[in-house]
C-alpha positions in Angstrom: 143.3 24.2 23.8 140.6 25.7 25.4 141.0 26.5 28.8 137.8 26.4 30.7 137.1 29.0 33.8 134.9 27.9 36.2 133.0 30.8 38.2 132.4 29.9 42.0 129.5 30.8 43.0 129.2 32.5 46.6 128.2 30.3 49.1 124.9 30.5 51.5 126.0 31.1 55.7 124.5 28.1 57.1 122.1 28.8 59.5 122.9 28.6 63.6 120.8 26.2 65.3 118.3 27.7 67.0 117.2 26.7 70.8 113.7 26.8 69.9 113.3 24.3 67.2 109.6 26.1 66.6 111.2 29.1 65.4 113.0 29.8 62.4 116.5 30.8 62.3 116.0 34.4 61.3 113.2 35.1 64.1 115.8 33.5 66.7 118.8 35.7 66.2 116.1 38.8 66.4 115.6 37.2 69.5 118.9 37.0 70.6 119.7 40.5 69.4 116.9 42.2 71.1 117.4 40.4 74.5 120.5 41.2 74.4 119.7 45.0 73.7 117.3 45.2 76.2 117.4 47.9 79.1 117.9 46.7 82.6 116.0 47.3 85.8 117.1 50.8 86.0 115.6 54.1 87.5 113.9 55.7 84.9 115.0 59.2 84.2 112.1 61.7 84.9 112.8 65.1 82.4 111.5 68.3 83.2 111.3 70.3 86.7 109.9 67.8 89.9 107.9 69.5 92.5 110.7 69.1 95.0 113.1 71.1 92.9 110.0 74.0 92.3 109.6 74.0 95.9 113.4 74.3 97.0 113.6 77.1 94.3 110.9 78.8 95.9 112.1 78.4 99.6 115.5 79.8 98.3 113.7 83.0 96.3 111.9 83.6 99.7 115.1 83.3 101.4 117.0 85.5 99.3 114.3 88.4 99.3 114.2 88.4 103.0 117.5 88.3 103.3 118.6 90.9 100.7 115.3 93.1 101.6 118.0 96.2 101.3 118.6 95.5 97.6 115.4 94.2 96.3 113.0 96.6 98.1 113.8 99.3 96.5 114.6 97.9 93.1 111.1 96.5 93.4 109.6 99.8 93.8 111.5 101.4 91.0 110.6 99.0 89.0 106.7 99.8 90.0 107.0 103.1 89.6 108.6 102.6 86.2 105.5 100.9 85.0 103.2 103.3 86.2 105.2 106.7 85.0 106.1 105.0 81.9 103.1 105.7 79.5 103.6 109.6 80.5 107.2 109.3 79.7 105.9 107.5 76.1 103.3 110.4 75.9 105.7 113.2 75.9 108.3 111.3 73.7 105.4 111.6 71.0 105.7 115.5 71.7 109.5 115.9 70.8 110.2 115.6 74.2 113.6 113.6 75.3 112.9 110.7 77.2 115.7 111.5 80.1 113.9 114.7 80.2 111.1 113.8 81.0 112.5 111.2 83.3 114.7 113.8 85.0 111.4 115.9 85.8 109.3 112.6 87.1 112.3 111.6 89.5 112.8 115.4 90.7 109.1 116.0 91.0 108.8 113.3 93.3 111.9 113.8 95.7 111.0 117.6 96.3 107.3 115.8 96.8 108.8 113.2 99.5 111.0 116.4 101.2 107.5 118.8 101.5 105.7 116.0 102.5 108.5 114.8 105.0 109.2 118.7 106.2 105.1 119.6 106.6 104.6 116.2 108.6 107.6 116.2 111.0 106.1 118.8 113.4 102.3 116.8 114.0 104.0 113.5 114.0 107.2 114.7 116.6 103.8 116.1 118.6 102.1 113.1 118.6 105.2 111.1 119.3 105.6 113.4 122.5 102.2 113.6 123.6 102.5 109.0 123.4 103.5 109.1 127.1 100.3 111.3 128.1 97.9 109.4 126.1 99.0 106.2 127.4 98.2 107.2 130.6 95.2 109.3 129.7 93.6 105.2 128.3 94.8 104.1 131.6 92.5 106.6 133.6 89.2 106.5 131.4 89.2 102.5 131.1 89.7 102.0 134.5 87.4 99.4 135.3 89.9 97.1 133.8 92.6 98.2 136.2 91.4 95.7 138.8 91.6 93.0 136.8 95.6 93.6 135.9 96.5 94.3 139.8 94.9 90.9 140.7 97.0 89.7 138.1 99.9 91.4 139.0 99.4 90.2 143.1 98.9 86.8 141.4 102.6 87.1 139.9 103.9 88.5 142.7 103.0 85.5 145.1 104.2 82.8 142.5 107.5 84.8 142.4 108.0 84.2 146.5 106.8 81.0 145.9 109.1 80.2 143.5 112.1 82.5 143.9 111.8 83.1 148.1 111.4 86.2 149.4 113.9 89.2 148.4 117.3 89.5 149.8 117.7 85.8 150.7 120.5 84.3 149.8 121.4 81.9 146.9 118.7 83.9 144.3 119.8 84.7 141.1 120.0 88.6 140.8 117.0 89.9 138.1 119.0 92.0 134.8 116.8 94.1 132.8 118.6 95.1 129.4 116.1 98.0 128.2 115.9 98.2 124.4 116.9 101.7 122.4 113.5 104.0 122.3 112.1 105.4 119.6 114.1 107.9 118.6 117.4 106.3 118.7 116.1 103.4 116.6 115.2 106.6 113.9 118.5 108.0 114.2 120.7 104.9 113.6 117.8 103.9 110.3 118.5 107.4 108.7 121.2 106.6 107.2 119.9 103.5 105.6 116.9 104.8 104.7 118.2 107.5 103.0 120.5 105.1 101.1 117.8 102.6 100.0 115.7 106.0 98.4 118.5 107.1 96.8 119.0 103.6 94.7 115.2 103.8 94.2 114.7 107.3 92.4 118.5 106.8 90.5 117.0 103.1 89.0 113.6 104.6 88.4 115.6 107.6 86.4 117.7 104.7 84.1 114.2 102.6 83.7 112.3 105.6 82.6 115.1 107.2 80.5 115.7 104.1 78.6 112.7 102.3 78.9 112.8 101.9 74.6 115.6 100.4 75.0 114.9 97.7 77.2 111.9 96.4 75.2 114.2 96.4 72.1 116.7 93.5 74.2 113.6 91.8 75.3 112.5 91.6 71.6 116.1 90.5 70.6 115.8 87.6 73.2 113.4 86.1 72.0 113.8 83.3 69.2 110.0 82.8 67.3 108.3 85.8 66.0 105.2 84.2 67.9 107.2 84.6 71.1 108.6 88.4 70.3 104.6 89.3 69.8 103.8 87.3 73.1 106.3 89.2 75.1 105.5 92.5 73.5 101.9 92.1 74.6 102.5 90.8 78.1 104.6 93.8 78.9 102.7 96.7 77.5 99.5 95.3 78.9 101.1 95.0 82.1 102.1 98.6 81.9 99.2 100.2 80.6 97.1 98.1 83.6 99.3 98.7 86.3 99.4 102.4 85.6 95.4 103.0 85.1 94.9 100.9 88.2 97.7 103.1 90.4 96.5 106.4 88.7 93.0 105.7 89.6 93.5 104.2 93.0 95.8 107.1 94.0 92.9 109.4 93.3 90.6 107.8 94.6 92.6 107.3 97.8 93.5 111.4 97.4 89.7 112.1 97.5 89.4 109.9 100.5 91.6 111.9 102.4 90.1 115.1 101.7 86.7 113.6 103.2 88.2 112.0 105.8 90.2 115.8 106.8 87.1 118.0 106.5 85.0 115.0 108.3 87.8 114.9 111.4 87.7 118.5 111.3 83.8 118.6 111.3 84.0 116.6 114.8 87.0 118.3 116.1 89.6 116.0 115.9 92.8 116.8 116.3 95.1 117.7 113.0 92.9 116.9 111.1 95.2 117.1 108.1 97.2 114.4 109.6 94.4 112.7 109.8 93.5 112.8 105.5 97.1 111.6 104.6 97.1 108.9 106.8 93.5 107.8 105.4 95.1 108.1 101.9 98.1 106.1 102.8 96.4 103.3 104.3 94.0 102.8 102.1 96.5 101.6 99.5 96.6 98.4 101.6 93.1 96.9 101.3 90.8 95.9 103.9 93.8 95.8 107.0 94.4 100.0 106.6 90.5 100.6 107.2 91.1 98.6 110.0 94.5 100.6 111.5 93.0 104.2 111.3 89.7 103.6 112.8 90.9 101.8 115.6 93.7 104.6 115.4 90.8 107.2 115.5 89.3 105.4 118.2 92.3 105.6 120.4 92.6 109.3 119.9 89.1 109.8 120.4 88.8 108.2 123.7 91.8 110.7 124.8 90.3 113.5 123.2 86.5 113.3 124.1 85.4 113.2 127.9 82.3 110.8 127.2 82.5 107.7 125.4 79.6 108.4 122.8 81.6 111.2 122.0 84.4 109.5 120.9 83.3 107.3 119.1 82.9 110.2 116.6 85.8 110.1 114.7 85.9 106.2 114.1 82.8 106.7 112.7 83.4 108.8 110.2 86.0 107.3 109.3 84.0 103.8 108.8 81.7 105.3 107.3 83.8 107.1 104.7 86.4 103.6 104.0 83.2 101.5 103.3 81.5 103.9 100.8 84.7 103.8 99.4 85.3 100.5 99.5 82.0 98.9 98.3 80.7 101.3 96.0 83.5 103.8 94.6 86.4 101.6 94.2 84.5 98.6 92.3 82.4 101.2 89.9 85.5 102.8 88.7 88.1 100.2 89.1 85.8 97.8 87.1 85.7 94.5 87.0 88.5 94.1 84.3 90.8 94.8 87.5 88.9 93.5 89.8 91.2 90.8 92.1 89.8 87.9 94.4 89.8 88.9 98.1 91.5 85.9 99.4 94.1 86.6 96.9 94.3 90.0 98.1 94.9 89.2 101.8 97.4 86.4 101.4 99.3 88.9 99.6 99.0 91.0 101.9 100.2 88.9 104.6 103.0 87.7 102.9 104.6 90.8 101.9 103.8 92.4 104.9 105.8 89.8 106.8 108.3 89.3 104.1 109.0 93.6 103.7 106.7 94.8 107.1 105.1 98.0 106.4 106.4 98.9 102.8 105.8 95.2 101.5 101.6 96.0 102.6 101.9 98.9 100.0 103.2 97.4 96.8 101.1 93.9 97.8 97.9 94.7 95.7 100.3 95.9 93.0 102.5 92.7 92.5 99.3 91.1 92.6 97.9 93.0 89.5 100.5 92.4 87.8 100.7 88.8 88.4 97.8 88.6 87.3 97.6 90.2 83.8 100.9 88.4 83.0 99.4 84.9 84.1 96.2 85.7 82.1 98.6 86.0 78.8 99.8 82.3 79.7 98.0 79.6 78.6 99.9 77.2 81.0 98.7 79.5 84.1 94.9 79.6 83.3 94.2 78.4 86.5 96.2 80.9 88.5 94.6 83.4 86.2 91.3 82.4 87.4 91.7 82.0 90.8 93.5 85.6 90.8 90.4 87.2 89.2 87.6 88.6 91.2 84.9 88.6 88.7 81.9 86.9 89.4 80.9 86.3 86.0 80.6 82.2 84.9 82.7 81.2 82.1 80.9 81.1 78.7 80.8 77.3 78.7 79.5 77.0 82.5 76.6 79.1 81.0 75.8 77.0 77.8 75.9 74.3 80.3 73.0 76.1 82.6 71.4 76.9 79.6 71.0 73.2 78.2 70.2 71.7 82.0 67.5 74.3 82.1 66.1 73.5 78.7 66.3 69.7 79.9 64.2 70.9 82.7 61.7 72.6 81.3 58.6 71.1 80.7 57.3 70.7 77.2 54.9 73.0 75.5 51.4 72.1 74.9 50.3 71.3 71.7 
């Protein structure tokens, strides 16, 4: 006998009824599974940095820099003086000489250059620190004709005080204290120390950053992961070097020359120390626009002390107007150039800021920090517009001129035939 084997055949999963008799099974349970899958109503997750978080990083920075102004203000400045001194260091390495060599020379140079300069000025500045007293009083005497205004004043403040407080010696008023702040030269004494400190970490950091300054672009290479990126960073930092060095070099002797006219003018006039007088100059004009301002209202002070008649002293003020905008508006921009050139506006806020971030010091490496923010934000294409707003030349951009171009070929009537 033949036995027979019967093959059973799979069977087909019957179909589940579907709510919607309009659909067909298949396009219900998709249905069903995506309605099932679907998100609820929750907050969306936003990636990437939110304003509030840049601006809370930003109050914190601020915080921190005025906090730790010790620390950072003089790594700052090494750092500034590394970029500028570092193309001479390069220079010399391209001459067989040893990089902490030439670093060791740099950093000595300028400490025996901060001790002359520190010993020469001590005796006119300890004068004119002494004579303060007498030339406070001497302003007192020649504007006089404002004296009558400050003793109505003063009677006025007097008779609100009996008004107010009763007359003196009664009983039941509270007893006046006067706590007198430390002068001048104690307040110099108990800095020293400090100061002394904070130049010290300045010229030892500038040593390391010049002496291994190869080194420190071969980790910034290493850090980077895309060859694009290695190039990028390459670029940004030597351009930022070369830059910030031609534009120090070239403002330092510009601001040197200044002070030699300003000397030889104070002395032309017979002003007092007159080499004083051409440092200062050359100092302040490293902070744009508001150290023009400081030494001719400083020469004007001394002036009116100096000079019996008040035509006469305005002497020395004017020369040294006259000398800051000649410099200002037709030296600096022709040799600067307009590749350097940085918006005003810019210029003062930073100026502003730093000054009441670091005070005096913070004025000085302003302009700077500003430079060099903007080459680096040039090199960005993300920071364009910070790039733009930082620059200070007038020139249109290419497409703003095709643009005048075509309105004025629009314009234009058409030619006779």
């Amino acid at each position: 006998m033949h036995s027979k084997t019967t093959r059973s055949t799979p069977k087909a999963p019957k179909p589940e009824p579907s709510g919607d008799p309009a659909l067909p099974s298949g396009a219900a349970v998709a249905e069903a599974r995506q309605t099932q899958s679907a998100p609820t109503d929750r907050p969306a997750v936003i990636l990437g940095p939110s304003w509030a978080l840049i601006g809370l990083f930003l109050i914190a920075a601020v915080a921190a820099l005025y906090l730790a102004k010790g620390f950072f203000l003089p790594v700052v400045l090494a750092f500034l003086f590394a970029l500028t001194l570092s193309p001479v260091v390069r220079f010399l390495a391209r001459r067989r000489v040893p990089e902490w060599l030439s670093a060791g020379v740099l950093v000595a140079s300028a400490f025996l250059a901060l001790l002359l300069g520190s010993y020469f000025l001590s005796a006119p500045i300890g004068e004119w620190i002494d004579r303060a007293p007498s030339i406070v009083r001497e302003l007192e005497r020649k504007v006089g004709h404002l004296r009558g205004s400050v003793e109505q004043l003063e009677r006025a403040s007097e008779e609100v005080d009996k008004l107010t407080g009763g007359e003196e010696g009664e009983p039941g008023r509270a007893q006046e204290v006067v706590l007198r702040e430390p002068g001048l030269l104690t307040n110099v004494a108990t800095s020293t120390p400090d100061i002394l400190a904070r130049i010290l970490l300045c010229l030892v950091l500038l040593f390391f950053l010049l002496a291994y300054s190869g080194l420190f672009y071969i980790k910034l290479v290493r850090s980077m992961s895309s060859l694009s990126d290695k190039k990028r960073a390459l670029r940004i930092s030597y351009d930022i070097e070369r830059e910030l060095s031609r534009y120090l070099f070239t403002v330092a002797f510009i601001n040197t020359c200044l002070g030699i006219a300003i000397g030889i003018g104070m002395w032309l006039v017979g002003m007092p120390n007159p080499v004083l007088w051409g440092l200062l100059a050359a100092l302040l004009n490293f902070i744009p626009y508001v150290g023009a301002m400081v030494g001719t209202g400083l020469a004007g002070i001394v002036g009116i002390v100096t000079y019996p008649t008040l035509g006469e002293a305005l002497y020395g003020p004017l020369v040294y107007l006259a000398c800051t905008s000649l410099e200002g508006n037709f030296i600096t921009p022709m040799v600067v150039g307009r590749r350097l050139a940085v918006n005003p506006v810019a210029i003062f806020l930073s100026i502003a800021f730093w000054g009441w971030l670091w005070g005096f010091v913070g004025m000085f490496i302003a302009v700077p920090l500003l430079v060099a923010v903007k080459i680096f934000s040039g090199h960005i294409p993300r920071l364009s517009a910070l790039a733009e707003f930082l620059s200070g030349d007038p020139r249109k951009l290419p497409e703003e001129e095709e643009a005048e171009r075509e309105s004025r070929r629009a314009r234009a009537p058409p030619a006779a035939g």
